[in-house]
LUMTIDREN-693337 format. One line per 10 residues: their letters; for each residue x negated, y negated, z of C-alpha. Coordinates in Angstrom, 2 decimals. Example, Ala and Ser with C-alpha at 12.3 -4.5 7.8 and 13.67 -1.06 7.14 Angstrom:
% residues 2
AS	-12.30:4.50:7.80  -13.67:1.06:7.14
This chain:
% residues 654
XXXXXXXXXX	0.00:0.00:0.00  -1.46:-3.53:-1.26  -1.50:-5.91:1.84  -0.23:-9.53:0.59  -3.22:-12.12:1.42  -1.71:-15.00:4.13  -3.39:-18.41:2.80  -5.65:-20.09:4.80  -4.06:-23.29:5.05  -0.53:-21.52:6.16
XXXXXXXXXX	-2.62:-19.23:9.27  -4.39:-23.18:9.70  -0.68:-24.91:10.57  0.76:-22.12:12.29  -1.91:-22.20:14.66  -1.93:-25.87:15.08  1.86:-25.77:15.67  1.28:-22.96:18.59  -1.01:-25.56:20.27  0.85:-28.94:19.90
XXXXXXXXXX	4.44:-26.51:21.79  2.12:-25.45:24.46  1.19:-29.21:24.94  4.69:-30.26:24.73  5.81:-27.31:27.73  2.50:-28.98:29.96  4.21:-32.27:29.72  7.14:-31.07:30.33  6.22:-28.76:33.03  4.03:-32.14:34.34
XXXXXXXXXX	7.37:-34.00:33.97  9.16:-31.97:36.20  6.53:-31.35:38.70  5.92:-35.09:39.17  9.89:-35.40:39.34  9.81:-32.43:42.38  6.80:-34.64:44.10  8.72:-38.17:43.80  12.21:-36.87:45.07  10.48:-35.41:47.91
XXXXXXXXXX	8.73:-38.56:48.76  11.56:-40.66:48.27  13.61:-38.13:51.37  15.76:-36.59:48.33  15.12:-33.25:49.44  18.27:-31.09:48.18  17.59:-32.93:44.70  13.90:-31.96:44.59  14.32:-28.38:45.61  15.61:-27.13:41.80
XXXXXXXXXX	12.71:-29.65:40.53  10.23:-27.25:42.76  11.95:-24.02:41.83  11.65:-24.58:38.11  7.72:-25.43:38.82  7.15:-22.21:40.89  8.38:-20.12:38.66  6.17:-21.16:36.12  2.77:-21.48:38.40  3.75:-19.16:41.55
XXXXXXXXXX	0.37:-20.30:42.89  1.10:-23.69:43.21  0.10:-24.30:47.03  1.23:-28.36:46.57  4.41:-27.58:45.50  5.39:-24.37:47.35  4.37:-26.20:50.66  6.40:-29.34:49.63  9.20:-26.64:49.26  8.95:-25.15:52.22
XXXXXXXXXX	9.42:-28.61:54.28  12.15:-29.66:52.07  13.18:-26.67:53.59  12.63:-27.24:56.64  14.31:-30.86:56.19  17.70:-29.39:55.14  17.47:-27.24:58.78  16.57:-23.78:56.28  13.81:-22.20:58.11  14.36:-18.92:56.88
XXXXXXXXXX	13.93:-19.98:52.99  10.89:-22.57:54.38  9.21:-19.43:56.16  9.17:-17.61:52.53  6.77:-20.46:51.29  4.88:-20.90:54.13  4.14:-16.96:53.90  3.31:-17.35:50.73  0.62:-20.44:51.13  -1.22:-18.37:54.15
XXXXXXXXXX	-1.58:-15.37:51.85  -3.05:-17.23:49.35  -5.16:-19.86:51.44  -4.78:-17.83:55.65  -7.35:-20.68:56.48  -4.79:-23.24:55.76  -4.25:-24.89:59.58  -1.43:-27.56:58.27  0.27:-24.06:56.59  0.13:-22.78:60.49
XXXXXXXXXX	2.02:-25.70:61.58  4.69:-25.78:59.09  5.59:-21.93:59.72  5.06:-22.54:63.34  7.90:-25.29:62.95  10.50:-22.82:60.98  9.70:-20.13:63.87  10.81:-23.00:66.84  13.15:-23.47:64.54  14.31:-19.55:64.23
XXXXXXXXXX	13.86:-18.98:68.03  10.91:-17.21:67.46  8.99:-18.45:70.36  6.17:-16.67:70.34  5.57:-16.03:66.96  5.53:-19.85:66.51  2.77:-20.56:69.80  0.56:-17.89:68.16  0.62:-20.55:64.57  -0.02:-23.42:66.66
XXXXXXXXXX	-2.94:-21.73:68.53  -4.29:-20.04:65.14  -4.12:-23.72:63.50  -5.32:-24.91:66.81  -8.53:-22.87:66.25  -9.23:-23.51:62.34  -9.11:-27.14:63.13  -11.86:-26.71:65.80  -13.81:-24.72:62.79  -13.07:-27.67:60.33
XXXXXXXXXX	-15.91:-30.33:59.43  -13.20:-33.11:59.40  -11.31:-33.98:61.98  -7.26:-34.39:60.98  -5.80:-36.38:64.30  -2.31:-35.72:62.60  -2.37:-32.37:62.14  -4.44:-31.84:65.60  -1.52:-33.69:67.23  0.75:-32.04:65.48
XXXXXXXXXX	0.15:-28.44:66.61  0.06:-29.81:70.36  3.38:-31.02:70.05  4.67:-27.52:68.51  3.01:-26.47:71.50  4.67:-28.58:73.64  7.76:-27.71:71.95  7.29:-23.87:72.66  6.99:-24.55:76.07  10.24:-26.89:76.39
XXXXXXXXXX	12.25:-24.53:74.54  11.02:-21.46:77.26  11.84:-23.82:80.18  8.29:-24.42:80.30  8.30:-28.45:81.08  5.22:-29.03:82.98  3.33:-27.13:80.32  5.30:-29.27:77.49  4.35:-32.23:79.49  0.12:-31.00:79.26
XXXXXXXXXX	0.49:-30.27:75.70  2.33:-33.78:74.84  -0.22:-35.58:76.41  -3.02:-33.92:74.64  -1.20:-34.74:71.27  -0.44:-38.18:72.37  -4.12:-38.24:72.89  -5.54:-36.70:69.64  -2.87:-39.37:67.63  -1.82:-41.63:69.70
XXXXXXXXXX	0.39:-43.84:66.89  2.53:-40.66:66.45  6.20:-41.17:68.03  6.14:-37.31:68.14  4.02:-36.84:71.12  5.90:-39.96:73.22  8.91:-38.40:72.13  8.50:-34.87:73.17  6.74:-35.80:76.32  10.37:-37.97:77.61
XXXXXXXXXX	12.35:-34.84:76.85  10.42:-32.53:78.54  10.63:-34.82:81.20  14.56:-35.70:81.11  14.95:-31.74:81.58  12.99:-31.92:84.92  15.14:-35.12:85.64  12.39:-37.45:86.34  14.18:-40.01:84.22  12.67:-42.98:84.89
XXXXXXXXXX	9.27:-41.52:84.40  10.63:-40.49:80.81  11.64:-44.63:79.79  8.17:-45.47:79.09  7.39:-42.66:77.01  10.63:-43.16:75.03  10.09:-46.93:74.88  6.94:-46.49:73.22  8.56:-44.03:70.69  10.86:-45.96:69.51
XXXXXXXXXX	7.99:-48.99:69.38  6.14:-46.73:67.38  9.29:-45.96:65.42  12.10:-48.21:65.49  14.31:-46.19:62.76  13.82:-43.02:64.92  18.13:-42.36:65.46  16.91:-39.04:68.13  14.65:-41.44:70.28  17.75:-43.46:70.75
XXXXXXXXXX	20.36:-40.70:71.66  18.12:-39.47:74.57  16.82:-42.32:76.03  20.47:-43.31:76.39  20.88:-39.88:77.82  18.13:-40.86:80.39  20.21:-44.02:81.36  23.49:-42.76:81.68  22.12:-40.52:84.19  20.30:-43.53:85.89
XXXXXXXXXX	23.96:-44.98:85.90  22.80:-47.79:83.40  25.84:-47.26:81.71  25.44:-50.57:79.70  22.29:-50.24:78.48  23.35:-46.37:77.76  26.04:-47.04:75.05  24.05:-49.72:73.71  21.40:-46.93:72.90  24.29:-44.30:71.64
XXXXXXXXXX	25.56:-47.55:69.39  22.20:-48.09:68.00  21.25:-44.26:67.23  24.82:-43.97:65.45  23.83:-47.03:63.13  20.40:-45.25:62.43  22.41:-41.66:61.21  25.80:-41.58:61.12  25.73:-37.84:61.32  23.86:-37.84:64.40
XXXXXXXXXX	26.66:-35.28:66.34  24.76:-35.51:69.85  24.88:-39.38:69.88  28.65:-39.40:68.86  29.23:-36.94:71.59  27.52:-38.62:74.67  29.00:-42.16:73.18  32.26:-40.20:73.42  31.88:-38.96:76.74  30.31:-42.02:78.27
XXXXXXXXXX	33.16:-43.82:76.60  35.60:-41.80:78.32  33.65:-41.91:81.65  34.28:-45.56:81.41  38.12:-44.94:80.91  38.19:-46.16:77.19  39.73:-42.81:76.35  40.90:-44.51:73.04  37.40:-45.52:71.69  36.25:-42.21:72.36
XXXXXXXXXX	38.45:-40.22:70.08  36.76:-41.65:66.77  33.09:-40.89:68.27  34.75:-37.06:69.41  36.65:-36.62:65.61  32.98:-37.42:64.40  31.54:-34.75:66.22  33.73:-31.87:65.10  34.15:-33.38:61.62  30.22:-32.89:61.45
XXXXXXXXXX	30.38:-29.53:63.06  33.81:-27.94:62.88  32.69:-24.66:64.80  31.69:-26.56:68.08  33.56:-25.32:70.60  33.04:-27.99:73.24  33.66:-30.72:70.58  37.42:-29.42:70.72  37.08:-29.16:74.46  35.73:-32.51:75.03
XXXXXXXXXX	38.60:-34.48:72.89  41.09:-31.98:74.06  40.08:-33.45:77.95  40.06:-37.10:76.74  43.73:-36.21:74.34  44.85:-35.37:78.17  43.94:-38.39:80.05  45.88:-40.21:77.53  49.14:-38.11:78.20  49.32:-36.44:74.71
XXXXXXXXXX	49.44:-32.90:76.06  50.68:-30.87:73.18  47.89:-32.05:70.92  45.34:-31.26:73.67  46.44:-28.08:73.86  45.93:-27.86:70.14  42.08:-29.03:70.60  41.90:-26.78:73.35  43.53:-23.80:71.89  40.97:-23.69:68.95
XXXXXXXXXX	38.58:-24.06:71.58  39.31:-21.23:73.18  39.70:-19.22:69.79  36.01:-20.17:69.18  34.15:-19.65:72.34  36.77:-17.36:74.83  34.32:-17.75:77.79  34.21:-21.62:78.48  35.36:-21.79:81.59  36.08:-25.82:80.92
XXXXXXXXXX	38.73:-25.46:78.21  40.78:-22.96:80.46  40.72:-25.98:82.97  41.29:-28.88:80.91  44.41:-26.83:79.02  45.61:-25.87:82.66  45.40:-30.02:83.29  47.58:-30.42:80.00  50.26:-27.49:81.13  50.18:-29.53:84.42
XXXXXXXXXX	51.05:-32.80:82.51  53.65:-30.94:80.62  55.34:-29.71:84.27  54.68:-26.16:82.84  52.74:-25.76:86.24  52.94:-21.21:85.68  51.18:-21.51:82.82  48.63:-23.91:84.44  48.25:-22.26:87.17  47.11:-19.27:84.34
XXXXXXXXXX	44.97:-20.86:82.79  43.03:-22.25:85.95  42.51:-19.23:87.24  41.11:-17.88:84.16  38.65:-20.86:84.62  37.73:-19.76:88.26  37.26:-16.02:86.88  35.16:-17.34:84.78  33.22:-20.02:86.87  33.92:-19.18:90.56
XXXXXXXXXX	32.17:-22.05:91.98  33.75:-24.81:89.69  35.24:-27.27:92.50  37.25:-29.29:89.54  39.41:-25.90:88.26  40.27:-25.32:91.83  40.96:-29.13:92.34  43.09:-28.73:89.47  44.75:-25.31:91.09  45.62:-26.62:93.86
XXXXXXXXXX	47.90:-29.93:92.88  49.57:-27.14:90.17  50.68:-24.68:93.22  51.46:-28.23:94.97  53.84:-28.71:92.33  54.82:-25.28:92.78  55.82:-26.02:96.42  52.93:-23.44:97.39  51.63:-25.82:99.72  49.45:-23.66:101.80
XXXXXXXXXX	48.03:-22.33:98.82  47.04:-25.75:97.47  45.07:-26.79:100.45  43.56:-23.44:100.52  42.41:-23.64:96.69  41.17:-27.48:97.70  39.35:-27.15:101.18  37.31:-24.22:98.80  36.25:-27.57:95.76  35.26:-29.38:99.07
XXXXXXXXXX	33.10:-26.45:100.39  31.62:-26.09:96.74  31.20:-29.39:96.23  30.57:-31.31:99.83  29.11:-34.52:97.86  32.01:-34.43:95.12  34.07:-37.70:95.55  37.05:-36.95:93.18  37.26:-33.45:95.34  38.04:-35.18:98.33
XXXXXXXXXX	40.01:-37.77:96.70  42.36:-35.04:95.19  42.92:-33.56:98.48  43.85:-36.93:100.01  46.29:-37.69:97.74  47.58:-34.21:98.52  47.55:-34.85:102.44  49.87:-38.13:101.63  51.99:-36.44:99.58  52.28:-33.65:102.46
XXXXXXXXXX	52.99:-36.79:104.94  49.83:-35.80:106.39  48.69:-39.67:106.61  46.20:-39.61:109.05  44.08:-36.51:107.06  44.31:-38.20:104.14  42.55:-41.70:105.42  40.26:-38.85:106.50  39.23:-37.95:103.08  39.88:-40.78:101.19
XXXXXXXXXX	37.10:-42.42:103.78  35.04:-39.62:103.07  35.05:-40.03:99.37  34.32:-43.26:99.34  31.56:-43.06:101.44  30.44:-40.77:98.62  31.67:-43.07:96.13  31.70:-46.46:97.28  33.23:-47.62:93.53  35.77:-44.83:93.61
XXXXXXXXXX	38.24:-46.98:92.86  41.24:-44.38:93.10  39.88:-44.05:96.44  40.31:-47.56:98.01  43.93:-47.92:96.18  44.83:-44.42:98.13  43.48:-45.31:101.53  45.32:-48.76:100.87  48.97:-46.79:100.63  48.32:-44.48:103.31
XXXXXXXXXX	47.14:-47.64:105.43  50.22:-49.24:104.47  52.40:-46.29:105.49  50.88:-45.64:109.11  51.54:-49.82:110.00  47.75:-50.82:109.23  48.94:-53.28:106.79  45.42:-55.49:107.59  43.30:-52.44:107.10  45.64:-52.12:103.85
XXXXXXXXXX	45.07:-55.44:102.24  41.31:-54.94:102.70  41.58:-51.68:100.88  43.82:-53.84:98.42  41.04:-56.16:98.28  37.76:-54.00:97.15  39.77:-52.30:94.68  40.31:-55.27:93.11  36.93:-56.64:93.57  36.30:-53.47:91.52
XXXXXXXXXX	38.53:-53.80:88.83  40.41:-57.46:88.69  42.81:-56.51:85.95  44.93:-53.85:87.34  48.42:-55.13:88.21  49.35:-52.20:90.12  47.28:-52.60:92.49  48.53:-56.49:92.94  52.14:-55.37:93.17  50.30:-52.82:96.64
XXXXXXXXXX	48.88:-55.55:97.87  51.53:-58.15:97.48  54.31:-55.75:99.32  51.59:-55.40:102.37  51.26:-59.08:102.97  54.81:-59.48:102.36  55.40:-57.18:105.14  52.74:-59.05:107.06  54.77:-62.18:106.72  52.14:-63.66:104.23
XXXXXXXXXX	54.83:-65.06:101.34  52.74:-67.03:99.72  49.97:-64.46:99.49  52.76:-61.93:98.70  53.99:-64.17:95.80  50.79:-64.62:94.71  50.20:-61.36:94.03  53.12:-60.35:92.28  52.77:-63.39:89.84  49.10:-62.41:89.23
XXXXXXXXXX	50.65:-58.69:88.33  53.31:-60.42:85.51  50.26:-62.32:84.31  48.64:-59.07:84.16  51.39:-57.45:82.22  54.60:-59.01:81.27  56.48:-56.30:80.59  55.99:-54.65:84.49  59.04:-54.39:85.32  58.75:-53.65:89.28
XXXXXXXXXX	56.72:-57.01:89.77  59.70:-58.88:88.56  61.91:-56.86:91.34  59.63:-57.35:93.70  58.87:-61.17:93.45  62.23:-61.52:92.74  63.49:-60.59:96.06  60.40:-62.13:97.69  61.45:-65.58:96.04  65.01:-65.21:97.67
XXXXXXXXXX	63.94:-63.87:101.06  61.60:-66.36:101.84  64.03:-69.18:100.35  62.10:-70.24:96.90  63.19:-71.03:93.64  62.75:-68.80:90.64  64.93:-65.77:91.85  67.65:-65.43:89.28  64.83:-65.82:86.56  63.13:-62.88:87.46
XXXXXXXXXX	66.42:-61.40:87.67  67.23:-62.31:84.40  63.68:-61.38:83.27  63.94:-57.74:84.27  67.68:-57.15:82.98  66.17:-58.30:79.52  63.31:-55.69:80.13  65.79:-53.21:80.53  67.30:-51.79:77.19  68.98:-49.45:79.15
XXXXXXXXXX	70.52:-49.79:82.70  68.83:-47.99:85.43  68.99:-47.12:89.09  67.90:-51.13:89.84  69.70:-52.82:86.99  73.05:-53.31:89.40  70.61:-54.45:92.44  69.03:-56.67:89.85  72.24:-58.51:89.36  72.93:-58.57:92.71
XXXXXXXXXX	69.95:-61.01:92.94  70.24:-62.87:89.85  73.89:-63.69:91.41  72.43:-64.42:94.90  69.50:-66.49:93.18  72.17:-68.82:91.19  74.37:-69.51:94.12  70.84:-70.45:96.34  70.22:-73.12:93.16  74.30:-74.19:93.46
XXXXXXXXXX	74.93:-72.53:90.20  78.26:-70.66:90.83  78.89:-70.41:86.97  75.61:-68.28:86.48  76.04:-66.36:89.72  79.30:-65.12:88.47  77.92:-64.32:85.13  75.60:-62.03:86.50  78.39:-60.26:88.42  80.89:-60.13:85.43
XXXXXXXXXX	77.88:-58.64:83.30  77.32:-55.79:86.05  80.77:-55.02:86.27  81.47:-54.93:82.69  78.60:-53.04:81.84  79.46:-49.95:84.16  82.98:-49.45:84.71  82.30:-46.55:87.79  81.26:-49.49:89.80  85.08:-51.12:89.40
XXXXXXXXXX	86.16:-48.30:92.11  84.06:-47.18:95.01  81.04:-46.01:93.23  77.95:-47.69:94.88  77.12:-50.53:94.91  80.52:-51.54:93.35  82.07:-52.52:96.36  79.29:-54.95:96.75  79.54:-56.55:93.44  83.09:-57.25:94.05
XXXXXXXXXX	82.40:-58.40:97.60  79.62:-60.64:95.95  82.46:-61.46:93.13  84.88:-62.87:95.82  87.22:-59.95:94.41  86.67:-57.51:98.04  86.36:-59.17:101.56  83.50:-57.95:103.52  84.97:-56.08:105.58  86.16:-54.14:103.35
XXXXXXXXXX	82.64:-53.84:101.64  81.44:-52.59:104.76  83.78:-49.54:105.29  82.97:-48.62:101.29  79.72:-47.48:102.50  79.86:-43.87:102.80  76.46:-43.06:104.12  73.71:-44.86:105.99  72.08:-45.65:103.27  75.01:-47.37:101.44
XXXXXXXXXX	75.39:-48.93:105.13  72.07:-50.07:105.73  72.55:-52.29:102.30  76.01:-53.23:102.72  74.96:-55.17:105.94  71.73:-56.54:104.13  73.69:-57.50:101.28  76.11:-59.40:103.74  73.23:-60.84:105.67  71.91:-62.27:102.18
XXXXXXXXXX	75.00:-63.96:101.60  75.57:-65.20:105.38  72.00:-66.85:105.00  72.73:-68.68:101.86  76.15:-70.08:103.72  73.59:-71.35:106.52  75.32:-68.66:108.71  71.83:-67.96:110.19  73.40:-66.36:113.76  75.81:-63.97:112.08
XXXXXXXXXX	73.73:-62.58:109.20  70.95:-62.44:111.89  73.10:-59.86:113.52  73.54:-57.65:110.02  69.81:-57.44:109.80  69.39:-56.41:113.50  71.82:-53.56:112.53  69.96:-53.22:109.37  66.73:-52.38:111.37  67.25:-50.68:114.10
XXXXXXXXXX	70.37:-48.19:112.80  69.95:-48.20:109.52  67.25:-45.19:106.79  63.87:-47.30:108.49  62.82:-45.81:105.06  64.93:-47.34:102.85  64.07:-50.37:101.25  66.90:-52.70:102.34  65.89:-51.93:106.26  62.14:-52.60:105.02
XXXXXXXXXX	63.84:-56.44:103.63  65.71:-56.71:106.91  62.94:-56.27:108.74  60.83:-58.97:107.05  63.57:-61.11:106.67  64.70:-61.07:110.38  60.83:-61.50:111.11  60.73:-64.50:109.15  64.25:-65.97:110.99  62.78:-65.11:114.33
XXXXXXXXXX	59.36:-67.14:113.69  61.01:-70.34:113.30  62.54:-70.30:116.89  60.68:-69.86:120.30  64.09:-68.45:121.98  65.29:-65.66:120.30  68.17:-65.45:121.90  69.46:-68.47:121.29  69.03:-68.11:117.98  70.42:-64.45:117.54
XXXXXXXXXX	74.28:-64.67:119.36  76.37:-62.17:118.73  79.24:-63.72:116.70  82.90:-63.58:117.99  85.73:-61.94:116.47  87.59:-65.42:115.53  84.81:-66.12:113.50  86.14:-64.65:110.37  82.67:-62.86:109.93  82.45:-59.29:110.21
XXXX	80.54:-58.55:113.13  77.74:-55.72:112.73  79.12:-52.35:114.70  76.74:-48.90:115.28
């Protein structure tokens, strides 16, 4: 067979054309490479890992570019894949000491403990063998050290191997960093603000450094200077979970439940499988009163992590709020099987089986959070609170004393020891109580409606009054300061009574249990300002508005005695118990004293006081009113005759 000659020239280009597509797939491959190295400069790690990939598989034995890998790696929290490349480096080049660190790094990162000390101390040992000496990477395999030994529990060794790197490079944030941390988890916390000051010197755009310095504060009780630490690491990362989280919690520490829900959604948005994310909002969803979606939070909670004892407790709280106090009671016990010596589950026992009417029970289940937790404030505030409830007034100054002198700014504590104060006679020693919690918090009007009915009791009007018009300031819309200063106003003969009156019936979009009393004094305000038109208004309105109180129903028979429709007599024998007694003759009294018939409706409140409920709050008025009449005269007597029975006023009769 005749082989066909191939012309020179043609063998010439196909040769040259072989040469000039090899060149072309260098700059290509060039292209690509220097692609891979600029993404990964520029932080753009997930982009630059296919740019790396394509490289690789062309030149497997490119040590540049599979390192480069491996961090990216490492940078997208992928140890496993990073370890690969780092394997792969040490094979090629085992006296590679920076290689040692990086796969020392994915190992921490792994849990790998020791696997990862024995790189640090093998890169450890080629850089003592090296002519040059590399402060970065020397510093670097101290603090992987130092990590190591943080991770085992190891803090005092952390702390040695910190310093050493902070020594071999000191301008690296790492070894500052590392060095606080290790001593936050030994709780020397002030000792760690230095080192994390000069971290965050060294690198202000460090988001971690941040977090756990604020971390350090919070437990220093520099709450301020805390959240402004959270605030600035959120800034730096958005995505920083652990910042949101402690913001969150510090937030609703603080009481600003509402702020912390956005930092808590954060946290599970960014990590929907984190268990104490759901049981963390599902706490705060509580304090707030929205049970059933707390229970959601703290449902999933449970679904992910079935041995947290703190999501049994916190759904047992939002059973509690729901009045569903068996299946609290449930769920808190699962939290005590699971954590026996958690004082706040049995806390949180104990008021359930309270509610239960288990009352021996609920002392038992508290006296055990106070013998778990003997420097717990809110333990012994809880079982105060359960003592007054119990009537048991004089145990329950007992441990509200007790947790303030663990708390001093336990707030709940001074309002407590205020009411029970206030119910054993020690109105002084209640005012005071009054008066630090409001040195502690100024804004709450609650507490200004407490202190107002103590130094009304004491006789103090104008404190009283005071009070009560700082609580409306307060809030508006509170309802039982405009009762309460209303009355005041008309007891100790002041304008203004049928306002608040009218104030509070235009509060009320429905009637209630005080709308009717609330006319009462609107009526008894108008006639004081010698406005019988409006008084009668008031009385029509009240009568119209509930037709029961036309016939005997209470207190009808007093709006129609107040309406000139029913003589007062008559009024009188409509009461059908002593409490309907005790407020027919206060009523009466009232009206006597706005006649100027001082003597007779003297005599009502006398009756009033000593026969009528001494709980009730008409004999409570009586008692402050008739203390009030008796002040302005040195001879009682004389000012308190019985009246006759030609007077044409009922006379007050046991």
């Amino acid at each position: 067979m005749r082989i066909r000659r191939i012309p020179l020239p043609f063998l010439f280009a196909i040769g040259f054309g072989i040469v000039l597509s090899g060149r072309a797939q260098a700059q290509r491959m060039g292209d690509v490479r220097a692609e891979a190295l600029r993404l990964f400069e520029a932080g753009d790690y997930r982009s630059a890992l296919p740019q790396f990939d394509e490289v690789l598989k062309r030149k497997p034995r490119d040590l540049e570019a599979r390192t480069k890998r491996g961090v990216a790696y490492l940078r997208l929290n992928q140890p496993a894949q990073a370890m690969a490349d780092f394997d792969a480096v040490i094979r090629i080049t085992p006296w590679s000491y920076s290689s040692h660190i990086d796969r020392g790094i994915a190992r921490v990162m792994l849990g790998e403990y020791e696997d990862a000390r024995k790189d640090f101390d093998q890169s450890l040992g080629l850089l003592a063998l090296s002519f040059k000496r590399d402060p970065t990477s020397l510093a670097n395999a101290h603090c992987g050290l130092g990590q190591v030994a943080h991770r085992l529990g190891q803090d005092d060794v952390a702390i040695e191997q910190y310093g050493e790197a902070i020594r071999a490079n000191p301008s690296d944030p790492s070894g500052f960093l590392g060095r606080a941390e290790a001593l936050v988890s030994k709780k020397d916390f002030e000792q760690a603000l230095p080192d994390f000051g000069e971290a965050i010197r060294l690198n202000p755009r460090q988001s971690r450094a941040y977090g756990f310095r604020g971390d350090a504060l919070w437990q220093l009780g520099r709450l301020k200077e805390a959240l402004a630490d959270f605030d600035n690491a959120i800034e730096l990362d958005a995505d920083n979970a652990e910042a949101h989280s402690r913001r969150g919690s510090l937030l609703a520490q603080l009481g600003e439940n509402e702020r912390a829900l956005p930092d808590l959604d954060a946290v599970i948005r960014l990590n929907p499988r984190r268990a104490a994310a759901y049981k963390d909002r599902g706490g705060v969803l509580v304090r707030l009163g929205r049970y059933d979606q707390a229970i959601e939070d703290l449902n999933k909670s449970i679904t992910i992590d079935p041995g947290r004892a703190s999501s049994y407790q916190n759904r047992g709280a939002a059973y509690s709020g729901l009045a569903q106090y068996e299946k609290a009671v449930g769920d808190l016990n699962e939290a005590i099987h699971l954590d026996p010596t958690n004082p706040g589950a049995r806390t949180n026992l104990g008021l359930a089986l309270f509610a239960l009417g288990q009352y021996e029970r609920a002392l038992a289940e508290m006296n055990e959070a106070t013998r778990l937790a003997p420097n717990n404030s809110l333990v012994f505030l809880n079982r105060a609170g359960t003592y007054a409830r119990l009537g048991l007034l004089d145990r329950a100054v007992e441990d509200y004393n007790e947790a303030l002198r663990l708390d001093p700014k336990a707030i709940l504590a001074h309002v407590g020891l205020g009411k029970a104060q206030d119910s054993l006679g020690r109105r002084v020693q209640a005012i005071h109580s009054y008066d630090m919690a409001l040195q502690l918090n100024p804004t709450n009007a609650r507490v200004y409606t407490s202190r107002g009915n103590a130094r009304r009791a004491e006789g103090d009007w104008k404190g009283a009054l005071e009070d009560f018009s700082k609580a409306i300031e307060l809030n508006p819309k509170y309802a039982e300061a405009y009762v309460l200063r209303g009355w005041s106003l008309l007891c100790s003969d002041r304008d203004g009574a049928e306002a608040d009156a009218r104030a509070y019936l235009t509060l009320q979009e429905r009637p209630d249990s005080s709308t009717l009393y609330m006319s009462l004094l609107g009526a008894l305000g108008a006639r004081r300002a010698g406005n019988e038109t409006e008084a009668r208004v008031f009385l029509a309105g009240a009568l119209a508005s509930n037709s029961s109180v036309n016939g005997t129903a209470w207190p009808g028979p007093v709006l129609r005695y107040m309406y000139r429709s029913l003589p007062a007599q008559a009024m009188l024998e409509a009461a059908g118990d002593d409490l309907q007694k005790t407020e027919a003759h206060v009523f009466l009294a009232l009206d006597l004293l706005q006649s100027g018939k001082q003597k007779w409706a003297a005599e009502h409140l006398r009756w009033a006081r000593d026969h009528g409920v001494a709980s009730s709050s008409s004999a409570d008025l009586a008692r402050v009113v008739l203390r009030s009449l008796e002040s302005n005269t040195n001879n009682r007597e004389a000012m308190l005759p019985r009246a006759s029975a030609e007077s044409g006023i009922p006379t007050a009769r046991q």
